[in-house]
C-alpha positions as a Markdown table, in Angstrom:
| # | Residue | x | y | z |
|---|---|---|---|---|
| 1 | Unk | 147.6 | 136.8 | 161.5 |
| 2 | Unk | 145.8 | 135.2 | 164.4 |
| 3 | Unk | 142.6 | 135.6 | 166.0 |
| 4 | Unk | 141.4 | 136.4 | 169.4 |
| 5 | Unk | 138.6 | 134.6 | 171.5 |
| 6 | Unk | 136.7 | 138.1 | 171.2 |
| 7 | Unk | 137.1 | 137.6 | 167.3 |
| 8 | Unk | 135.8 | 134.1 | 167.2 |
| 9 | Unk | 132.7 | 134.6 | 169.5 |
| 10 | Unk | 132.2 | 137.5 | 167.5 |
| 11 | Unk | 132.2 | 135.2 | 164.6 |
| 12 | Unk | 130.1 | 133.1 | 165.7 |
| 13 | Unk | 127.5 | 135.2 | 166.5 |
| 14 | Unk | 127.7 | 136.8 | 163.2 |
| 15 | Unk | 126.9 | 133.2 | 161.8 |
| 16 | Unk | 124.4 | 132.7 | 164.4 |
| 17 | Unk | 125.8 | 130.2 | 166.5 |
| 18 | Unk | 125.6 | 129.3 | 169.9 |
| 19 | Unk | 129.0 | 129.0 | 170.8 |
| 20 | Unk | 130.0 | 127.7 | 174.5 |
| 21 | Unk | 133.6 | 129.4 | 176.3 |
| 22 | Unk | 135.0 | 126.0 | 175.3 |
| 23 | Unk | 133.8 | 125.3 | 172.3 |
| 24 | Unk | 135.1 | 128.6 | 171.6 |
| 25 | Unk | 138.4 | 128.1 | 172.7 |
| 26 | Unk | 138.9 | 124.5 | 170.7 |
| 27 | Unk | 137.7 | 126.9 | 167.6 |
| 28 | Unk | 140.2 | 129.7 | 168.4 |
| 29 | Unk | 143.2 | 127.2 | 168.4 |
| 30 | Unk | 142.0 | 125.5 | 164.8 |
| 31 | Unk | 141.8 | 128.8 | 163.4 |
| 32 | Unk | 145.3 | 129.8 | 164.2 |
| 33 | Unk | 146.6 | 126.8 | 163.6 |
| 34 | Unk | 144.8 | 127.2 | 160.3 |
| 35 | Unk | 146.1 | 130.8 | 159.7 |
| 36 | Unk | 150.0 | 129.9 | 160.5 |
| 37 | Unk | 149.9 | 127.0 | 157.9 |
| 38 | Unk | 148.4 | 129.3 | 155.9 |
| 39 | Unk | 151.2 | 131.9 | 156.5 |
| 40 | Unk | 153.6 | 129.4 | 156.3 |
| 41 | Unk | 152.7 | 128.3 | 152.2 |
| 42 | Unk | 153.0 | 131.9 | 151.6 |
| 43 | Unk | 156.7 | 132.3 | 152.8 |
| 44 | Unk | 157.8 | 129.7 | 150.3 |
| 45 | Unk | 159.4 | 131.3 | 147.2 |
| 46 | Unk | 157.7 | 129.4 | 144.0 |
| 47 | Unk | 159.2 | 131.5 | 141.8 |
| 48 | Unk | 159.5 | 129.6 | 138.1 |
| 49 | Unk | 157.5 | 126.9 | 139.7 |
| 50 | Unk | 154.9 | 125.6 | 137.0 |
| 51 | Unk | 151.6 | 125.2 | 138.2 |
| 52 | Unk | 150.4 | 121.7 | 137.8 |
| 53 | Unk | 147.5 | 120.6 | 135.6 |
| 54 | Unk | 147.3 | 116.9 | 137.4 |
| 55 | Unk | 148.6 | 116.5 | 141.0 |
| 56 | Unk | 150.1 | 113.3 | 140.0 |
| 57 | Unk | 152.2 | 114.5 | 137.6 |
| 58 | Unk | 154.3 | 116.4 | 140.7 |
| 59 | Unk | 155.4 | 112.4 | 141.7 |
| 60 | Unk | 154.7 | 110.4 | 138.6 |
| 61 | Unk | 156.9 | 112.4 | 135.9 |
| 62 | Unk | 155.1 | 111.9 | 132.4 |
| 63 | Unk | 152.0 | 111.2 | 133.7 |
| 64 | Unk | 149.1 | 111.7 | 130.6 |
| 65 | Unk | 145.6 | 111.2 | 131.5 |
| 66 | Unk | 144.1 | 109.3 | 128.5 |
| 67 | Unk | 140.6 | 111.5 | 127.8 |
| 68 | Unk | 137.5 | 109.8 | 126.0 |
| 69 | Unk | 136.6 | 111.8 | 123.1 |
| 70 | Unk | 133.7 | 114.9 | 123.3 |
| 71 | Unk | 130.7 | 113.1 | 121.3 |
| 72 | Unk | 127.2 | 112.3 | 121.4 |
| 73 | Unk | 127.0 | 108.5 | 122.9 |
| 74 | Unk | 123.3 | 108.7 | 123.9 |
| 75 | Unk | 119.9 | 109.3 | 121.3 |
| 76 | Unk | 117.2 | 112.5 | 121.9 |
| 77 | Unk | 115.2 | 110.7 | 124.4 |
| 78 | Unk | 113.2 | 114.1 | 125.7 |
| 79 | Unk | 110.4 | 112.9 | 124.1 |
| 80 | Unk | 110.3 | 109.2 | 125.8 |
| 81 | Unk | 111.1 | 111.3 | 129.3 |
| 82 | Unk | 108.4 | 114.1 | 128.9 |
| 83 | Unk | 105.8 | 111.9 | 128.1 |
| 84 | Unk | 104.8 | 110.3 | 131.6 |
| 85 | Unk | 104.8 | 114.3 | 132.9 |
| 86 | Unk | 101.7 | 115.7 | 134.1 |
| 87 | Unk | 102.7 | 118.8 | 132.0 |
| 88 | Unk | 105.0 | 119.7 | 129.4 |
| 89 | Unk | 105.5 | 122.3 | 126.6 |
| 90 | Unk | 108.3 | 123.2 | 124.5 |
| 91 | Unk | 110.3 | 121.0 | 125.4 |
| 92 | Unk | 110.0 | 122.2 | 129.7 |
| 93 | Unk | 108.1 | 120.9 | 132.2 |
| 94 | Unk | 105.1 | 122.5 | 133.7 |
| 95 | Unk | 104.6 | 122.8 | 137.2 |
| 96 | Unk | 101.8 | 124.6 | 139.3 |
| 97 | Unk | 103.0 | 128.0 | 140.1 |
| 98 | Unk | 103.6 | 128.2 | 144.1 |
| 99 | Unk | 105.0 | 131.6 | 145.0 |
| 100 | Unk | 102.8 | 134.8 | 144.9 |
């Protein structure tokens, strides 16, 4: 797939930019440059390639991430943080209403 200049001023005004001819033109040869890459990845057979969960592990073999344990390390403290609010109830703040 590739693009034409009518498709990236076309673009652009869709996003609402003011795109120059040359501007335009530098845009036009990213995108395709873009889209072939993009075409490229897709022509490669990965076909009983595992997906990796770590990029690293690709280069560094048996890579295992050491992971802290999932606790609590840190006390309630709403209470302390609500206090110095203007407003608070139920545990939310308050705040003056400003859309009609």
């Amino acid at each position: 797939m590739s693009l034409t200049l009518a498709d990236v001023k076309r673009i652009a005004n869709l996003a609402q930019l003011d795109m120059s001819e040359e501007h335009a033109e530098t845009a036009l040869a990213e995108l395709n440059g873009i889209f072939a890459l993009a075409e490229q990845m897709q022509a490669i057979d990965t076909t009983g390639v595992e997906p990796l969960s770590q990029p690293l592990s690709a280069v560094l073999g048996g890579l295992s991430l050491r992971l802290r344990e999932d606790v609590v390390t840190e006390s309630d403290r709403r209470e302390a943080y609500q206090k110095p609010a203007p407003a608070s109830q139920d545990g939310l703040y308050l705040v003056p209403k400003v859309i009609e």
